[in-house]
Structures are given as structure tokens and as C-alpha cells.
C-alpha positions in Angstrom: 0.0 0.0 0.0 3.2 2.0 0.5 4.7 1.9 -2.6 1.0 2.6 -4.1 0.7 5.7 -2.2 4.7 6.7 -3.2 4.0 6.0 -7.1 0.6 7.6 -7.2 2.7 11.1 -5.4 5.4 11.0 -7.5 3.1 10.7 -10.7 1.0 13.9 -9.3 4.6 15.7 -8.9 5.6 15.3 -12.5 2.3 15.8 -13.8 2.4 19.1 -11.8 5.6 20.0 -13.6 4.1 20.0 -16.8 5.9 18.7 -20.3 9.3 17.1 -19.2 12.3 16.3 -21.7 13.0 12.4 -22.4 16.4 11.9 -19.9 18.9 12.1 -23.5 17.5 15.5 -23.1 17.5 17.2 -19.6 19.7 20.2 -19.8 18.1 21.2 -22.9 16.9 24.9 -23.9 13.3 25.2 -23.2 10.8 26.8 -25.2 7.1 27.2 -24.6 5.2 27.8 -27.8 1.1 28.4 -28.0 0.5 27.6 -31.9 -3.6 27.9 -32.9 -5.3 27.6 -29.0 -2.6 24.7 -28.2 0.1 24.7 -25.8 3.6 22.9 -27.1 7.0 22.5 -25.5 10.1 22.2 -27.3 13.8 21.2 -25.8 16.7 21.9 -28.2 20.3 20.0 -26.9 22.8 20.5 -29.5 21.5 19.0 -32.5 18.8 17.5 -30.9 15.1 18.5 -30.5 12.0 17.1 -29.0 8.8 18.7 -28.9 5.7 17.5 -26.7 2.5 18.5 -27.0 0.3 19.8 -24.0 -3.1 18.4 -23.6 -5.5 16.4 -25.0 -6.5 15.9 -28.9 -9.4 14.8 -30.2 -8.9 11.7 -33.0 -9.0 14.3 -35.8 -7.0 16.3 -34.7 -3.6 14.8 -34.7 -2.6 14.9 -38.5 -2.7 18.6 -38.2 -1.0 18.5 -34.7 2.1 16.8 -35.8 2.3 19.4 -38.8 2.2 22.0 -36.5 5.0 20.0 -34.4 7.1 19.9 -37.2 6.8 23.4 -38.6 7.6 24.4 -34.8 10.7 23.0 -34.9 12.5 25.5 -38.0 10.9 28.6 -36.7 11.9 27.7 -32.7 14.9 26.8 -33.4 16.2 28.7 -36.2 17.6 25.1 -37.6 16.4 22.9 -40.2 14.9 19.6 -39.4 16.6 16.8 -40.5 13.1 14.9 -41.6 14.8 11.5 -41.8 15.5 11.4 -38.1 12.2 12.3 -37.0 10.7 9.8 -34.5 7.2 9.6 -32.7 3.3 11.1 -33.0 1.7 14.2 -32.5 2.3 13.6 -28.6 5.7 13.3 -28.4 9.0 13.8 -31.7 12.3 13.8 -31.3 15.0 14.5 -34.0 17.9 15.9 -35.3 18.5 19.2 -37.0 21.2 20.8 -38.9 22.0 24.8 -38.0 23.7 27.7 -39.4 26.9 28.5 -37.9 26.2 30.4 -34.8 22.7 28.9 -34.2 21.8 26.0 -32.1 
């Protein structure tokens, strides 16, 4: 009953905390971006990038969710997406970009 108690109060803490970078990427540059009514977080760590989207989507929805993720990425960042290294939905990406000298 314990270690119910302990799992259900750490999962309130982080959910508290809102959108939290995969572990590859704590340490990462945060940015908070509200794109069309819909909150999004992106975390930029060198050349990598992750972007989470905040709250819940509707089935039709997600299509034009992870468009929005991925146009987010270029104008957040200043970098171009390297679309080949993209991974996950319109929850959660993760991928690689490639920046001008000086950016990223």
C-alpha cells in the first residue's frame, strides 16, 4: 500500500511539472510555444530536438497536430529539421537538426 501511495505522489509531482524532456535531453533549452489555441514545448540539446505536445487531442485532430510540431521546430529553433531522423506522433517527436553557424 506503501509503494502505491509513493508511485501515485510522485506521478501527481511530475504531472504538476508540466511537459518534461526524455532523460537524453534534460539540460536542454526550453521553449514554450502556444501555436492555434494549443500549448507545445520544445527542448533543443545541440542537434537535438523534442517537442511535446500539451493536452489532449481529439482523433482528428492529430494529422494537423504533428504538422504543426514539425513546422515548430524550424521557426523555434532557427535550424532545419533533418526529416529522416524524426521519430514519434503528435504527442511526443524527437529529432535531429542541422544549424547555421552560430545557431543552435
Amino acid at each position: 500500500m506503501k509503494a502505491l501511495i509513493l508511485i501515485f505522489a510522485v506521478g501527481l509531482g511530475l504531472a504538476a511539472c508540466g511537459a518534461q524532456p526524455a532523460p537524453q535531453m534534460w539540460g536542454a533549452a526550453r521553449t514554450d510555444v502556444v501555436r492555434d489555441g494549443r500549448s507545445y514545448t520544445l527542448f533543443q540539446k545541440g542537434k537535438q530536438v523534442e517537442v511535446i505536445r500539451l493536452g489532449w487531442a481529439s482523433r482528428g485532430e492529430h494529422q494537423a497536430i504533428r504538422a504543426t510540431m514539425i513546422e515548430l521546430i524550424p521557426e523555434v529553433t532557427g535550424c532545419r529539421l533533418v526529416e529522416s531522423t524524426l521519430q514519434g506522433d503528435s504527442g511526443e517527436m524527437r529529432g535531429r537538426v542541422t544549424c547555421p553557424k552560430g545557431a543552435g
